[in-house]
N, C-alpha and C positions, 0 to 999 in steps of 0.2 A: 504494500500500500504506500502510496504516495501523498501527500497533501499539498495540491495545487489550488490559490485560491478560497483556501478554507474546505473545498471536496477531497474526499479521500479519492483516490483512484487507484483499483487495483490491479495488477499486472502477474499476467500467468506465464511464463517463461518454458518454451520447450525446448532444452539441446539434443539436435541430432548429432552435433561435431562434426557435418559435412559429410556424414557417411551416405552413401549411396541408399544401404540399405532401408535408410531409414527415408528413403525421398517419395514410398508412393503415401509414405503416412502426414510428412509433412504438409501435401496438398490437401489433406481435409482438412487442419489445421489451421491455414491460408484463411479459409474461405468462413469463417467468423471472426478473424483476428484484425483490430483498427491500428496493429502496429507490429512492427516484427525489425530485430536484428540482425545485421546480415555482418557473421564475424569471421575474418580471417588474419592468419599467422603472418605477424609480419618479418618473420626467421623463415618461412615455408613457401615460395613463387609458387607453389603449385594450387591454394588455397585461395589464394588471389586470381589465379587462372579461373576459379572455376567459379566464381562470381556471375559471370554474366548468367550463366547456366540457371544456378541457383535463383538467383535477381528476375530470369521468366516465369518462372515457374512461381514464384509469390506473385508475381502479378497477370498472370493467366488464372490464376484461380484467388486471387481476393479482390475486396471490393479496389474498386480506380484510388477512393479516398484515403486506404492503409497508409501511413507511416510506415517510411523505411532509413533506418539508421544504419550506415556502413560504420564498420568497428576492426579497426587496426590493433588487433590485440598484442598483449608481449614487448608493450613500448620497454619495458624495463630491460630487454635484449639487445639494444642498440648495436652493441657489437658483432652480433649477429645479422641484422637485418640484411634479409633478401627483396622486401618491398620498402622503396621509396614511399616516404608521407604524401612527396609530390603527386606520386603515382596515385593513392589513395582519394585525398581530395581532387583529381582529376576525374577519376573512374565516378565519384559522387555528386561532382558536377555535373558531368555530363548524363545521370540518368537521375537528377534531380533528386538525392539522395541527402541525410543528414551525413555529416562524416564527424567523427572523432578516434582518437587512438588512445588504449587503455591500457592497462596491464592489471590482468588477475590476479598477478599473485602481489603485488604491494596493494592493489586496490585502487591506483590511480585510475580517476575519472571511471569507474565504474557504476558509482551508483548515479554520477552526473548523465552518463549512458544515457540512463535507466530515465531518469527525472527530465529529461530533454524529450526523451522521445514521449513520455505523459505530456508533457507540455506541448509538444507540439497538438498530440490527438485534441487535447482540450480544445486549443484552440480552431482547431476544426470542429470541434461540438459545437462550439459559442457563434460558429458562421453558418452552422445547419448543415452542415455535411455528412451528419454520424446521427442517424434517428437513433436517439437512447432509450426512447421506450418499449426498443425492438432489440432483446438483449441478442438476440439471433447477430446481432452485428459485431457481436463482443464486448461491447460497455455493458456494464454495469452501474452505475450510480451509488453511492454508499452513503450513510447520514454526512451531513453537512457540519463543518467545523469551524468555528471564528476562524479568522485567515492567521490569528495572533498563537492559538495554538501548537503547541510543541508536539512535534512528533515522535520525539524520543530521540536515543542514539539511533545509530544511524544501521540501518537494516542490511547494509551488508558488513556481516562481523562473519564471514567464512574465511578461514586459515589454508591459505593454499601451498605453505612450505612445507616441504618433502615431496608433493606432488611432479612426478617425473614421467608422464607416462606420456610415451611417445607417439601412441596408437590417437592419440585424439587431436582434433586438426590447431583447435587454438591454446 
């Protein structure tokens, strides 16, 4: 849950980690979701390659109006990188995409990710683009909260040191 505006907004998160296998399930997925992130390794050119792929297929099967945030993950690998930042916010340009680069395991700009792409859906609520009374669309609407309330620490408190596993794309 996020608090944009005083409304909670909730946020359901599916990783497939780019697996193939998991690509005919992520098309039903699509097709109620008012937002999706599109994440790839920026130590891996191959994850980046297969963006455009991935990037149809959200948008062959969800609404025109989805939020989509490209996500340069692994920024904390610098020394590593195989994909250019340049390259990233160009690829997100060009298909009218949010862009930012993170990294899991320090936590940089991850829940900002998260909190940008709420703000953006929102702001497509407030111009009528996202019928909310029709949860078939993927919103939900939760009670309303002064704008001044605290939302707590901060919801992403996951420990991603020791995690080394190669098999998963970001």
């Amino acid at each position: 849950m996020v608090n944009i505006d005083g409304k909670q907004i909730k946020l359901q998160i599916w990783d497939t980690a780019g697996q193939e296998s998991f690509r005919s399930i992520t098309r039903s997925y699509y097709r109620g979701a008012a937002g999706a992130l599109l994440v790839y390794d920026i130590t891996r050119r191959e994850t980046f390659n297969h963006l455009t792929s991935w990037l149809e297929d959200a948008r062959q099967h969800s609404s025109s109006n989805m939020v989509i945030m490209l996500i340069g993950n692994k920024s904390d690998l610098e020394s590593r990188r195989d994909v250019k930042r340049e390259e990233g916010e160009a690829f997100a340009r060009e298909h009218g995409l949010i862009f930012m680069e993170t990294s899991a395991k320090t936590a940089s700009n991850v829940e900002e990710a998260f909190i940008n792409t709420a703000k953006e859906i929102y702001r497509k609520i407030q111009q009528g683009l996202f019928d909310v009374s029709n949860e078939a669309n993927g919103i939900k609407i939760g009670p309303q909260q002064p704008a001044s309330a605290s939302s707590g620490p901060s919801s992403y408190q996951r420990n991603y040191e020791g995690t080394s596993d190669s098999s998963s794309c970001c």
